[in-house]
VEXRO-748416 format. One record per residue: x, y, z of N, C-alpha, C in turn; residue in three letters. Coordinates in steps of 0.001 Angstrom, whole numbers, padded with zeros to 6 digits, always signed. Layout:
<nodes>
XYZXYZXYZala ...
</nodes>
This chain:
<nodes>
+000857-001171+000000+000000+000000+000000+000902+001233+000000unk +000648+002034-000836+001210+003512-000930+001146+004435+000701unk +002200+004926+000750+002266+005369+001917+000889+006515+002036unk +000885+007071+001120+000442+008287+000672-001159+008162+001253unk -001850+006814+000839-002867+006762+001386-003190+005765+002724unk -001791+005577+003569-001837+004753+004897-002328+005830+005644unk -002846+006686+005894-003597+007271+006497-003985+007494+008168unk -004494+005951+008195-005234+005197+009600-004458+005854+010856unk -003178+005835+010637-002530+006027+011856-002092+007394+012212unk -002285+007863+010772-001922+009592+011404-003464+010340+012306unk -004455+009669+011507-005407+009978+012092-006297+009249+013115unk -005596+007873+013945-005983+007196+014766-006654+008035+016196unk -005708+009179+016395-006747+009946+017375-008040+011150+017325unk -008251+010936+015925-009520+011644+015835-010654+010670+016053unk -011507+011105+016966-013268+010643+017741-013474+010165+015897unk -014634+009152+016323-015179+008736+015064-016338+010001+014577unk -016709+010621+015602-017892+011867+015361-017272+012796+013817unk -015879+012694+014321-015305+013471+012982-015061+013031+011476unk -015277+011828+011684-014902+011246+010012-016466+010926+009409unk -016275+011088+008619-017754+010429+007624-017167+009399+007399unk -018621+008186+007488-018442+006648+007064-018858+007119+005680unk -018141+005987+004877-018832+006080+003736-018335+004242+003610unk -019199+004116+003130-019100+002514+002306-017877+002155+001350unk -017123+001720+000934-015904+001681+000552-016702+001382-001296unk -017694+001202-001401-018310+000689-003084-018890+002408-003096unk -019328+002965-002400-020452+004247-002133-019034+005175-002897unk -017757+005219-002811-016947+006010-003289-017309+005614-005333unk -017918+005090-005538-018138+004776-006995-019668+005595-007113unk -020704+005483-006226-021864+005581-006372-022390+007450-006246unk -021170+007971-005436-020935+009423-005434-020605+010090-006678unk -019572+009637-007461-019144+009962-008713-020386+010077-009865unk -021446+008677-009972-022316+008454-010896-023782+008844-010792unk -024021+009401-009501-024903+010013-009125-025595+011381-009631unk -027046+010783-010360-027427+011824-011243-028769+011959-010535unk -029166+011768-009543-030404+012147-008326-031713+011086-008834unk -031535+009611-009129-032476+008732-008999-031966+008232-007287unk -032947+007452-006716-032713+006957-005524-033934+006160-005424unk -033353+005499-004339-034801+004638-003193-036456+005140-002942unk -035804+006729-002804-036549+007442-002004-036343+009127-002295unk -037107+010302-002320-036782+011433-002259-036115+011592-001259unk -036445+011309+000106-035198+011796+001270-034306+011279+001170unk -033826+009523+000391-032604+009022-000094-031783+010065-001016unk -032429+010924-001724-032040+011172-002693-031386+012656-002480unk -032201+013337-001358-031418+014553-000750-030204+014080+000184unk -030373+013371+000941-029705+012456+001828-028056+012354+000773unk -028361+011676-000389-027215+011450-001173-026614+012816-001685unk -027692+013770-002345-027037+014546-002236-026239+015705-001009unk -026778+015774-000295-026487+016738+000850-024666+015839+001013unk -024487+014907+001258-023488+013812+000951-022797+014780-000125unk -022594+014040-001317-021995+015002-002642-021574+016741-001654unk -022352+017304-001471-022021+018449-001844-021181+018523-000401unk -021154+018151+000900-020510+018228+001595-018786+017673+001376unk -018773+016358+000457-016989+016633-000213-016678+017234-001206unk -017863+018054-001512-017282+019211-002672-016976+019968-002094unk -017767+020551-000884-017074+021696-000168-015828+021436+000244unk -015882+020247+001002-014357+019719+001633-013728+018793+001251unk -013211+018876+000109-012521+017429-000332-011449+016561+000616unk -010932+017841+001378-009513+016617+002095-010747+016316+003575unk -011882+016311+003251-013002+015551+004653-012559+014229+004656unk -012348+014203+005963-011601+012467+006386-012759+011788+006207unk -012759+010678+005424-013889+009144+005135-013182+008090+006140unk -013868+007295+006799-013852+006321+007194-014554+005139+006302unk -013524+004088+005684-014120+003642+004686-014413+002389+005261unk -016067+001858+005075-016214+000994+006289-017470-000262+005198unk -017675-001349+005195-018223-002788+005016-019636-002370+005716unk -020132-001472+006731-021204-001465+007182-022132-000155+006546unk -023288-000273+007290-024189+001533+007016-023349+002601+007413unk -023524+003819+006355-022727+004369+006389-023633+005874+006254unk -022787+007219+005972-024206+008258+005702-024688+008579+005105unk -024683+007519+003876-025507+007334+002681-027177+006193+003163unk -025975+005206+003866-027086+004209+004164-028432+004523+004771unk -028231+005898+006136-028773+006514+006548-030176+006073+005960unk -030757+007107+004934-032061+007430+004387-032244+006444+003561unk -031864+005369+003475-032096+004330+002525-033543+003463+003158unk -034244+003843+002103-035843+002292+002734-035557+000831+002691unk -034284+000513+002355-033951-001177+002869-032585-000891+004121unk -032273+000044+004479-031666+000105+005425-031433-001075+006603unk -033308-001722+006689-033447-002682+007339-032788-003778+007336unk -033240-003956+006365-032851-005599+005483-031325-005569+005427unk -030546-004126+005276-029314-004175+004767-027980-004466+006617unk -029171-004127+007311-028520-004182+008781-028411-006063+009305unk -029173-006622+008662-029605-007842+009535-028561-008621+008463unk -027435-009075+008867-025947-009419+008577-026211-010986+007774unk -027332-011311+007879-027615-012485+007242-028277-012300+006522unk -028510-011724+005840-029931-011607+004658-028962-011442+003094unk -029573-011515+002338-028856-012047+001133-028335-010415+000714unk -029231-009362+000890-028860-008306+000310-027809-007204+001286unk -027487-007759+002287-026447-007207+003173-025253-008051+002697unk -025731-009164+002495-024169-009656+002152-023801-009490+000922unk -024572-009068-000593-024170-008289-001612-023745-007515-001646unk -024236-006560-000754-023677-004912-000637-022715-005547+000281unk -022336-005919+001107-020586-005637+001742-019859-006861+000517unk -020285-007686-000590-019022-007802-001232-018490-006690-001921unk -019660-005688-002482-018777-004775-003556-017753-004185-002270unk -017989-003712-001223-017624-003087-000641-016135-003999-000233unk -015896-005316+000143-014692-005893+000194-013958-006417-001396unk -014532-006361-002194-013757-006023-003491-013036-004906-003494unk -013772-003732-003810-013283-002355-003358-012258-002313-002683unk -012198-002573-001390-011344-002660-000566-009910-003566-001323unk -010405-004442-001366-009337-005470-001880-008580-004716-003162unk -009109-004597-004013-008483-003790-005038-007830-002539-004781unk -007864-001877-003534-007624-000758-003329-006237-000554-002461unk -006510-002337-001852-005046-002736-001093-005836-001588+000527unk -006633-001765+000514-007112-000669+001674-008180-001701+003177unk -007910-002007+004043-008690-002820+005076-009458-001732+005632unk -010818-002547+005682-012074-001873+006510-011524-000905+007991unk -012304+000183+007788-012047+000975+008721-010993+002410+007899unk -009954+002219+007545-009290+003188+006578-009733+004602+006687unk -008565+005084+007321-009237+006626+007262-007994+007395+006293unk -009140+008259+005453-008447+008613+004177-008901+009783+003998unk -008227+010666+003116-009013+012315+002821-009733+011743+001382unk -010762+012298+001623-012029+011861+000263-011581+011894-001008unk -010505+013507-001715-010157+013295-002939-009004+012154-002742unk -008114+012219-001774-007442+011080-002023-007767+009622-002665unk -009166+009269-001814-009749+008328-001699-010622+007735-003274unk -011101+009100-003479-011093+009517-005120-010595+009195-006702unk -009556+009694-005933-007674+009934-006945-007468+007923-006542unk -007478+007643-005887-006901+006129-006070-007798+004929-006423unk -009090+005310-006085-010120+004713-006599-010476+004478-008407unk -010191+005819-009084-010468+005979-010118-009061+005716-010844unk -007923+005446-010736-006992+005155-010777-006548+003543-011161unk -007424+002898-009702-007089+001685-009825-008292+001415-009956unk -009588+001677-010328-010588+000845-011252-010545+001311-012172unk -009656+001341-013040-009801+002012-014666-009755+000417-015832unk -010339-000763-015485-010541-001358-016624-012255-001741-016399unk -013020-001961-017083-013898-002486-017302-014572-003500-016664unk -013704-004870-016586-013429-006275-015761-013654-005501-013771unk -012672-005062-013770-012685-004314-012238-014177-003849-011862unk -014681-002462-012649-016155-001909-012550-017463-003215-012371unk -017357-003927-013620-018071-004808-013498-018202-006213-012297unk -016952-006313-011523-016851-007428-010618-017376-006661-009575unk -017346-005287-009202-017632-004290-008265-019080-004278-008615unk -019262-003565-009816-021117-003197-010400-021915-003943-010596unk -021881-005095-010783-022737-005661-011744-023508-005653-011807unk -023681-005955-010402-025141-006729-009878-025949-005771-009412unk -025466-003762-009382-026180-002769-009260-027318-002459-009753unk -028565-002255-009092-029626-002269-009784-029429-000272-011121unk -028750+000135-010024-028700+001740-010586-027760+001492-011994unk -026489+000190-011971-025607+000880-012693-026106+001471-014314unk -027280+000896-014747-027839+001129-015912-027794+003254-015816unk -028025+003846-014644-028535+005142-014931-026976+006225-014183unk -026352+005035-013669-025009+005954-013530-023602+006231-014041unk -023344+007639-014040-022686+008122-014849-020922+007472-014405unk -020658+007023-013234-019308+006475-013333-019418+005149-014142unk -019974+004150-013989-020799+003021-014320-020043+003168-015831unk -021020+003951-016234-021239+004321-017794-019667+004589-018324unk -018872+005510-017962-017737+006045-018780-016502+004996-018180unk -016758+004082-017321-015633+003188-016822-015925+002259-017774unk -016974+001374-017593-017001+000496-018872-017232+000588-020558unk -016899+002083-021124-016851+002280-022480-015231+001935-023069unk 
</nodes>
């Protein structure tokens, strides 16, 4: 792993209150995000998200396998909490692919464009997006989705 994004330990004494979770797959779903969702409050929810690492890009992410503050306003939130159900354990593989490809272990605290910059970096083939996407019900309407696998 690049030093550049070992991160974890410079920032091991910041409270968790200070980092945003984000889902370690959700760093793909920010990029392609053109305001379809679950839900209208999902959908402000996601955005209010977006525009808070536009304001602050070096905002520390905690990149995490669980709900995160996207998951928040989500209407399967439920289903996605109860660690045995088929669709919690879909959503944390993209999320340990991700990870895996990223050379990055759950928990990872990273500055967002960083997180960004190495993400888009090291998913730049097609094969990668798709072992991550596939099985996305959205990827048909999102815009990272779309220009990774052309």
């Amino acid at each position: 792993m690049s030093k550049k994004y070992q991160c974890k330990s410079e920032t091991d004494s910041k409270p968790d209150s200070e980092l945003l979770k984000i889902r370690a797959h959700h760093l793909c779903c920010i990029q392609g995000f053109q305001g379809y969702g679950y839900s209208p409050v999902f959908v402000a929810n996601m955005r209010a998200v977006i525009s808070d690492l536009e304001v602050l890009p070096s905002r520390l992410l905690k990149l995490v396998t669980v709900c995160d503050a996207i998951c928040v306003s989500c209407p399967s939130k439920r289903e996605c909490t109860i660690q045995e159900s088929v669709l919690s354990r879909r959503i944390r593989q993209m999320d340990l692919v991700v990870l895996e490809k990223l050379r990055l272990d759950d928990g990872t605290v990273v500055k967002a464009d960083e997180a960004f910059e190495l993400i888009n970096s090291t998913l730049n083939k097609s094969s990668d997006v798709e072992e991550v996407c596939g099985t996305c019900k959205w990827r048909q309407k999102c815009l990272w989705y779309a220009q990774a696998v052309e």
